[in-house]
C-alpha positions in Angstrom: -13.5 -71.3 96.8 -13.5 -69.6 93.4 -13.7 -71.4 90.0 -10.0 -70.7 88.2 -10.9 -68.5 84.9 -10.8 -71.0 81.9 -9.9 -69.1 78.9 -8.6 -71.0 75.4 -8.6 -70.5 71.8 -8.8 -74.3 69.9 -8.2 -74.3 66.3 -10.3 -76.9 64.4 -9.1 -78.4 61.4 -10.6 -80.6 58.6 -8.1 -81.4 56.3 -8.0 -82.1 53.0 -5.8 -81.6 49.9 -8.5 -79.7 47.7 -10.3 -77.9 50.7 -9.1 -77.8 54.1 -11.6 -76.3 56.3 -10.5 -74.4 59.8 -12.6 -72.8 62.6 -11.3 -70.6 65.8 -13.2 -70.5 68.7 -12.2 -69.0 72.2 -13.7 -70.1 75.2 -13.8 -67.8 78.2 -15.4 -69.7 81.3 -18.3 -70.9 80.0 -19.1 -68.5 77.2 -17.6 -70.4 73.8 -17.3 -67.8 70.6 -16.9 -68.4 67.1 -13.6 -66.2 66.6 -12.8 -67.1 63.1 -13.3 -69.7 60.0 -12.8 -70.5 56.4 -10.8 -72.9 53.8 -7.8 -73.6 52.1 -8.4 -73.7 48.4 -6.1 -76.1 46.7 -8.0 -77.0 44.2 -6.0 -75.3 41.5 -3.0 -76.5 42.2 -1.2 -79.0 40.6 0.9 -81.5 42.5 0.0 -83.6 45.6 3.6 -82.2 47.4 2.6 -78.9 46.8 -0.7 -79.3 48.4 1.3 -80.4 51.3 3.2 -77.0 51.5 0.7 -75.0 51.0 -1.2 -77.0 54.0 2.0 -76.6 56.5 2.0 -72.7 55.6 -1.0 -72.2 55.8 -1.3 -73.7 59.5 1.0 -71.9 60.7 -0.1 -68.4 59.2 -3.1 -69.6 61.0 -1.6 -70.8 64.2 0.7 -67.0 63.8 -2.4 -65.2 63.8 -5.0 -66.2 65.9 -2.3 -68.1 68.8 -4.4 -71.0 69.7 -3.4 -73.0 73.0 -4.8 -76.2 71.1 -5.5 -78.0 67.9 -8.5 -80.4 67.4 -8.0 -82.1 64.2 -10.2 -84.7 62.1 -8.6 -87.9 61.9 -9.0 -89.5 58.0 -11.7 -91.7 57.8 -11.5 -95.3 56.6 -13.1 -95.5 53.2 -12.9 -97.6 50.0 -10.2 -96.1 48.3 -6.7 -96.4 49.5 -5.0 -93.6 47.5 -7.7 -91.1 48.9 -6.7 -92.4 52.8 -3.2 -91.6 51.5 -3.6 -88.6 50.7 -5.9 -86.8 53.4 -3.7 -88.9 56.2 -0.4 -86.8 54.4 -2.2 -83.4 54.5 -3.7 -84.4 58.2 0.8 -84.8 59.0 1.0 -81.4 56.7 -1.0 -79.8 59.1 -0.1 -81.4 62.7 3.7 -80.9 61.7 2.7 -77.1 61.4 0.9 -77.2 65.2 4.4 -79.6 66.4 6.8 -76.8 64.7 4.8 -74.5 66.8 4.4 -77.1 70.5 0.9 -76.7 70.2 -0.8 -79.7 71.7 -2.7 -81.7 69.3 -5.9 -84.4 69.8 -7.4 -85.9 67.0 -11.4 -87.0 66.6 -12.6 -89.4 64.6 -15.6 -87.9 62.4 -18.4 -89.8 64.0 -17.0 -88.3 67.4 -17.2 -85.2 65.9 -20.5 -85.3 64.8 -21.8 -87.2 68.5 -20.6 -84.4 69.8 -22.7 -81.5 68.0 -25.6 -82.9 67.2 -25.7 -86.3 69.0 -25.9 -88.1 66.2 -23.1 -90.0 65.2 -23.8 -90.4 61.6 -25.3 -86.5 60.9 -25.1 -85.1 57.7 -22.5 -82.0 57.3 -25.7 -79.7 57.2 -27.2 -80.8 60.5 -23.6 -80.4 62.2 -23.6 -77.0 60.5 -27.1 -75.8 61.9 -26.2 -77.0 65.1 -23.6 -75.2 65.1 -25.1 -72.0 63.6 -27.4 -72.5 67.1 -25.1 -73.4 69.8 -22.5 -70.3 68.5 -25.2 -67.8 67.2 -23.5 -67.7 64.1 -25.4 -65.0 62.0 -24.7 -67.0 58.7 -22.7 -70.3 58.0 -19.6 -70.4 55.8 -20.3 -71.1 52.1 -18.3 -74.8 51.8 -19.2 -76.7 54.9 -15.4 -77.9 54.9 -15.5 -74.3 57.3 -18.1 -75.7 59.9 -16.3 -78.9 60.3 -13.2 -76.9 61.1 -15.2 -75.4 63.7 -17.3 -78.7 64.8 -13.2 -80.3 65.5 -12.7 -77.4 68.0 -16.2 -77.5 69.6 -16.0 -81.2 70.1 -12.5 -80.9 71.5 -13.8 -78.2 73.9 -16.6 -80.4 75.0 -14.6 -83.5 75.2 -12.1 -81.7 77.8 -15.0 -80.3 79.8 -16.3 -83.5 80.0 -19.7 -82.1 78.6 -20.4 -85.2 76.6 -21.3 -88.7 78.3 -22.1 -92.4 77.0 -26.2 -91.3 78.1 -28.3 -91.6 74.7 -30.7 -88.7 74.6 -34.3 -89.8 73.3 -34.6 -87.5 70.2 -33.7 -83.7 69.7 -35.1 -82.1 71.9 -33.9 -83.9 74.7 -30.2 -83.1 73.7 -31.0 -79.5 72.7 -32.4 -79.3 76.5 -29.1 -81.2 78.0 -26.8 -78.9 76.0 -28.9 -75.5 76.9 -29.1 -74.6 73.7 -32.6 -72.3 72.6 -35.1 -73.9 70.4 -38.7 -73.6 69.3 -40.5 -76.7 68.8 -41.8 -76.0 65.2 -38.2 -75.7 64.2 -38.1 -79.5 65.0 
């Protein structure tokens, strides 16, 4: 019995109303491709409900151009300030109202989830999730603002999450997971 052909395009998206970061990938059986990242530079604009617009446009130019069958999407994270929450929870609706406008189906992953999913580590620094990433994609060079690879870590981690890649077994250290994930290494890079 043959294996049905599994072929996708997820759009990541880390939101955010000075920088929302996106990353494309397609998946094609078992061979995952970085097809496209960047951000969404709001930080010279002035009002929050403008942000907003631009976020919804912007997601769907995005969700116009590249036609992704799914949308991965970092849910806020609880922090100190409660105006902050506000606000990246309002351009988080900014940009799922853009995938609903479009039925594109939408999951949401909590940061740590994200990051337990790249780099087994659920409380990795941005720059370890982005050098993971720059290994598991062969990504010749990473994005300049790292609100790009956390774009693309929301669509990988979705992608592993419906494959059922990841499991509740700890690895031991790095090299372990590296080695579970098939991803190359050389041990003096660790």
């Amino acid at each position: 019995m043959t294996k049905p052909t599994k072929d996708r395009i997820i759009l990541g998206i880390d939101p955010g109303t000075n920088i929302m970061g996106y990353g494309v990938i397609h998946e094609k059986n078992s061979v995952i491709v970085c097809i496209g990242y960047g951000i969404v530079d709001m930080r010279k604009m002035d009002g929050h409900f403008d942000k907003l617009k631009h976020i919804y446009e912007r997601t769907i130019q995005l969700i116009d151009g590249f036609k992704p069958d799914e949308l991965a999407i970092e849910a806020p994270f609880q922090g100190k300030n409660v105006q902050s929450m506000l606000k990246l929870g309002r351009a988080q609706g900014a940009a799922i109202a853009a995938a609903l406008n479009r039925t594109i189906p939408i999951f949401e992953y909590s940061p740590r989830k994200i990051k337990l999913a790249i780099t087994g580590n659920g409380a990795a620094s941005k720059e370890q999730v982005a050098g993971m990433l720059q290994r598991i994609l062969k990504l010749n060079e990473l994005p300049e603002k790292l609100d790009a690879t956390d774009g693309i870590a929301a669509a990988l981690c979705h992608c592993y999450q419906r494959d059922s890649i990841i499991s509740d077994v700890k690895c031991n250290n790095w090299k372990e997971f590296l080695r579970r994930k098939n991803i190359p290494f050389d041990d003096k890079d660790l």
